[in-house]
C-alpha positions in Angstrom: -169.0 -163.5 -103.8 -171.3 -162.9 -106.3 -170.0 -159.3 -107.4 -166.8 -161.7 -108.0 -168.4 -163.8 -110.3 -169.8 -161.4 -112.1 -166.8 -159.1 -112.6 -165.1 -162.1 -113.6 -167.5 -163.1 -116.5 -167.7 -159.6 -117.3 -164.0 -160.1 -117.9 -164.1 -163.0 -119.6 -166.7 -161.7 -122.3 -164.2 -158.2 -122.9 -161.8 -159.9 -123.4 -163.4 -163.6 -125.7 -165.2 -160.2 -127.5 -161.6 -158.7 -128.2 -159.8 -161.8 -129.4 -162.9 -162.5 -131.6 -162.5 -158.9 -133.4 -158.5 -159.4 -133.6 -159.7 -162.8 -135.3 -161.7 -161.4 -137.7 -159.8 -158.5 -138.4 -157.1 -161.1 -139.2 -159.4 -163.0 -141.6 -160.4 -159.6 -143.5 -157.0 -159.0 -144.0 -156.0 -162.2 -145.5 -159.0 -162.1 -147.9 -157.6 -158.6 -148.4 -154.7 -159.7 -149.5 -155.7 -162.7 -151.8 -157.9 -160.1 -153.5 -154.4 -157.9 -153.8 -152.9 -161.2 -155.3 -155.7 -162.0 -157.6 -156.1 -158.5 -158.9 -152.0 -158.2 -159.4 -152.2 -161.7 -161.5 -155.5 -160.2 -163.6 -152.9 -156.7 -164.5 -150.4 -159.4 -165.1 -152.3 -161.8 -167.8 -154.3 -158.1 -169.3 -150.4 -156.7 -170.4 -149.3 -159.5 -171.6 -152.8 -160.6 -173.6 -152.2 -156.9 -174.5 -148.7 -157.4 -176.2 -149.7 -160.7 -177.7 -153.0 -158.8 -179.6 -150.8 -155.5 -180.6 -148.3 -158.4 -182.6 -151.1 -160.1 -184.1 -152.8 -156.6 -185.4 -149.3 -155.8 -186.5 -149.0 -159.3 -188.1 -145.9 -160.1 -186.4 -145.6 -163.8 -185.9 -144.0 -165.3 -182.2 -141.7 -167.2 -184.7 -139.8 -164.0 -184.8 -138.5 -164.2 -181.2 -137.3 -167.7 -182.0 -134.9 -166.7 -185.2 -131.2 -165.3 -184.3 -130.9 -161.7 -185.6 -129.1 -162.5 -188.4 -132.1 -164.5 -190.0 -134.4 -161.1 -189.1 -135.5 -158.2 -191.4 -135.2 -154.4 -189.8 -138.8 -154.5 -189.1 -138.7 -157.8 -187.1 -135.3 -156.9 -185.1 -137.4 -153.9 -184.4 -140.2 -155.5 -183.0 -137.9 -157.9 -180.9 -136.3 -155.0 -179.2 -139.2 -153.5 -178.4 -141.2 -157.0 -177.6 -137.3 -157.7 -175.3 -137.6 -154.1 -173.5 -141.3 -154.4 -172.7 -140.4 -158.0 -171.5 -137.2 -157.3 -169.2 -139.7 -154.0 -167.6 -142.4 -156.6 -167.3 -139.9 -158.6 -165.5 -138.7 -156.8 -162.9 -141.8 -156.0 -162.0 -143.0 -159.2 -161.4 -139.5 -159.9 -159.5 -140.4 -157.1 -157.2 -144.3 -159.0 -157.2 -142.5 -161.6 -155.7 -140.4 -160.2 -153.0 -143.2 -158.7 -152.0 -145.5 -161.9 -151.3 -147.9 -160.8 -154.6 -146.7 -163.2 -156.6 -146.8 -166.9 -155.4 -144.3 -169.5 -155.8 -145.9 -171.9 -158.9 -146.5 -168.6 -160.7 -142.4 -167.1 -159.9 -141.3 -170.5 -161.2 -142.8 -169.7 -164.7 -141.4 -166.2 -164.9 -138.3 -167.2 -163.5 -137.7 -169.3 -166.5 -138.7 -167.1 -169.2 -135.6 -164.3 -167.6 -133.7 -166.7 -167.2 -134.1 -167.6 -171.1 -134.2 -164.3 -172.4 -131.4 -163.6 -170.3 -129.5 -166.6 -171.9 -130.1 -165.6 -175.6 -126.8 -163.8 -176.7 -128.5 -162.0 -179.5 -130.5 -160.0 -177.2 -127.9 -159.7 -174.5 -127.6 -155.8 -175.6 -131.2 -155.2 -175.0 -130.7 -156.1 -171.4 -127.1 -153.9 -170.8 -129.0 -151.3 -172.7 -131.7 -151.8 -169.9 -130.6 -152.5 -166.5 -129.6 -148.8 -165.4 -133.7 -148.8 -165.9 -134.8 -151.8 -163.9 -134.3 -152.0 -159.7 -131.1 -152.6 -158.4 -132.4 -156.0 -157.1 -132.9 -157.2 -160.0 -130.3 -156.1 -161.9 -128.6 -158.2 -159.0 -130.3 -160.7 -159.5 -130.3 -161.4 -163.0 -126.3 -160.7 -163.0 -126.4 -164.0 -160.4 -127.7 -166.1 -163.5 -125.7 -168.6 -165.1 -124.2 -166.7 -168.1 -124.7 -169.0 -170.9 -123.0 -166.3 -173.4 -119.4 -166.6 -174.4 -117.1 -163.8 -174.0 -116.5 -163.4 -177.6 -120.4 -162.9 -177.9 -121.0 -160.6 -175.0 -121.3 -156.9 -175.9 
């Protein structure tokens, strides 16, 4: 009886001992990934403090990407394209951030809107055809889902 017992308990520790590990396996992992998730939203806020500080060395005001092209000088529209194509590459990176669980929700909402505004500024509509043979088919897809603010008379 006692040989019973013991195998028993014997048993019982393997196996408390292997659902312990799989427990804290499962903790490093999740601390694995919000490291993953932090580290992603550090790259994130470095490019774009990087694109703010190259305008203000090149002293290119932010006013800029309010104006309509018309109101721009050569220099300017050439900022805003480039300021547009770094901004629709940033984009769908951060889309794909997303899909993949590296980008939460409250932090998707913010990005979300700025596409969805640069996306809805007719002006720089042929930065984005110009574009999107670049950029992942998904989000290509789903930036073509938006609401298309842009007449048809405006649209390139």
């Amino acid at each position: 009886m006692k040989n019973v017992n013991l195998k028993t308990l014997i048993e019982f520790v393997g196996i408390s001992a292997i659902v312990l590990s799989l427990v804290f396996v499962g903790l490093q992992l999740r601390q694995s990934q919000e490291i993953a998730i932090a580290a992603q939203y550090q790259a994130r806020a470095e490019a774009a403090q990087s694109m703010w500080m190259s305008l203000q060395e090149s002293g290119t005001s932010v006013r800029v990407f309010q104006k309509p092209n018309a109101d721009l000088t050569p220099a300017d529209l050439h900022t805003l394209e480039n300021v547009t194509r770094w901004g629709w590459t940033q984009y769908d990176n951060h889309f794909f951030q997303y899909q993949a669980g590296f980008l939460d929700e409250e932090s998707w909402q913010g990005l979300k809107a700025r596409v969805e505004r640069i996306y809805s500024n007719c002006d720089r509509r042929p930065i984005w055809q110009q574009m999107r043979q670049f950029l992942r088919p998904s989000f290509v897809q789903y930036v073509d889902d938006l609401n298309d603010t842009c007449s048809d008379a405006k649209r390139p």
